[in-house]
N, C-alpha and C positions, 0 to 999 in steps of 0.2 A: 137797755141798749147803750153800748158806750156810744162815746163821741171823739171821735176822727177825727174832725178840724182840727189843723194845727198839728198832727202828727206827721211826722215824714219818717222817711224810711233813713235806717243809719249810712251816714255818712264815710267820705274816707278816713277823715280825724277819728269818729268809732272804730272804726278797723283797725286802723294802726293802733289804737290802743287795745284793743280789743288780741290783735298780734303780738304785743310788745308783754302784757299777760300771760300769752302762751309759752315768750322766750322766759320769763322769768319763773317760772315754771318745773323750769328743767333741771336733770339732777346737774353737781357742780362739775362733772366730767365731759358735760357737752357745753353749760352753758358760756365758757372762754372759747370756745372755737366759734358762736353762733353769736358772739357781741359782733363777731367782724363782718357779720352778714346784714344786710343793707334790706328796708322792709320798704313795698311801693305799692302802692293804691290804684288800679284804675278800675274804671268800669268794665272794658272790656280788653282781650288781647288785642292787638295792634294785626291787621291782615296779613303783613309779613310774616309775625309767629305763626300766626294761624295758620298760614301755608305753609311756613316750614314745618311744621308738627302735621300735615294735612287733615288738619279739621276745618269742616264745612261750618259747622253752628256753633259760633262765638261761645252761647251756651256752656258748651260740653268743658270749656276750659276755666275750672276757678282759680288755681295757681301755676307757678309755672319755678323752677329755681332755675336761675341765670348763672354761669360761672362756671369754675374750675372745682372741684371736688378735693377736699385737704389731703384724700387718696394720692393723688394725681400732682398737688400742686409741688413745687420744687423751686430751688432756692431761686434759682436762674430763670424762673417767671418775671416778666414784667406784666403786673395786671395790667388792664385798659381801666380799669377804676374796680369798685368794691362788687364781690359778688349780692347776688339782688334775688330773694323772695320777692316773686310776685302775687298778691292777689287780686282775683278780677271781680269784684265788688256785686257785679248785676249778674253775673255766672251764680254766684254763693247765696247769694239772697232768693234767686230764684229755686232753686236745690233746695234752700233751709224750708220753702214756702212748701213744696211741693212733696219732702218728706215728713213735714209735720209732729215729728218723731225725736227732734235733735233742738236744744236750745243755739242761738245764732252765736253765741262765743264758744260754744264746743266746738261745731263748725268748723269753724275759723281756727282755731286751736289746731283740729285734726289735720288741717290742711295744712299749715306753716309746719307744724312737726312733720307733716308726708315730707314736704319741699326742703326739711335743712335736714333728714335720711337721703337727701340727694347731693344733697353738700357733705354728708359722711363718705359719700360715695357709694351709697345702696341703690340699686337701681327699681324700676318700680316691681320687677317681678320676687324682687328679696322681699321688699315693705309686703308686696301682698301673701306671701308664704305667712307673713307672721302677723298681719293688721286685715281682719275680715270685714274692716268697718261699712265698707260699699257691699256688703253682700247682702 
């Protein structure tokens, strides 16, 4: 039987690392567009996303990409500051537990890649035509 004491579950410092792996990753024709993207750690989305995107079970959301799409963006933008991957730490964990199926940095991996195809400006119905990974 192992022994637990003293084990905790990974942190936000793991994850960011665990993301910043993912971004490094990439071939060299995304990964200059994806240094200017901003990686954030929480545990859960904040109520406000949550109602804007209308989901009920904090749950269901493990990342989220904040910003402007390089699609989209133009000279004459003034950002409000850096576009921002988010991940929600106790969404993702809870997912990794429950599929049983996935190590916890593919995961995460899979997820930062869905969210900066949203910073390409793919929306999620392209990603799923061509990424069966939820099915």
């Amino acid at each position: 039987m192992s022994d637990w004491n003293g084990v905790e579950a990974p942190g936000n410092d793991d994850f960011l690392a665990m993301a910043r792996d993912a971004l490094a990753t990439l071939p060299a024709e995304f990964a200059g567009h994806a240094q200017d993207v901003a990686i954030r750690i929480e545990d859960f989305a904040g109520e406000e996303v949550l109602d804007e995107l209308q989901i009920d079970d904090p749950f269901e959301l493990t990342g989220l990409y904040d910003g402007i799409p390089v699609t989209e963006k133009s000279v004459v933008d003034q950002p409000a500051g850096p576009d921002i991957i988010w991940l929600f730490r106790r969404p993702i964990l809870d997912e990794w537990a429950s599929r049983g199926d996935v190590a916890l940095d593919d995961l995460v991996k899979h997820i930062v890649i869905h969210e900066l195809a949203h910073h390409f400006g793919w929306t999620d119905e392209q990603i799923a035509r061509i990424d069966r990974w939820w099915e």
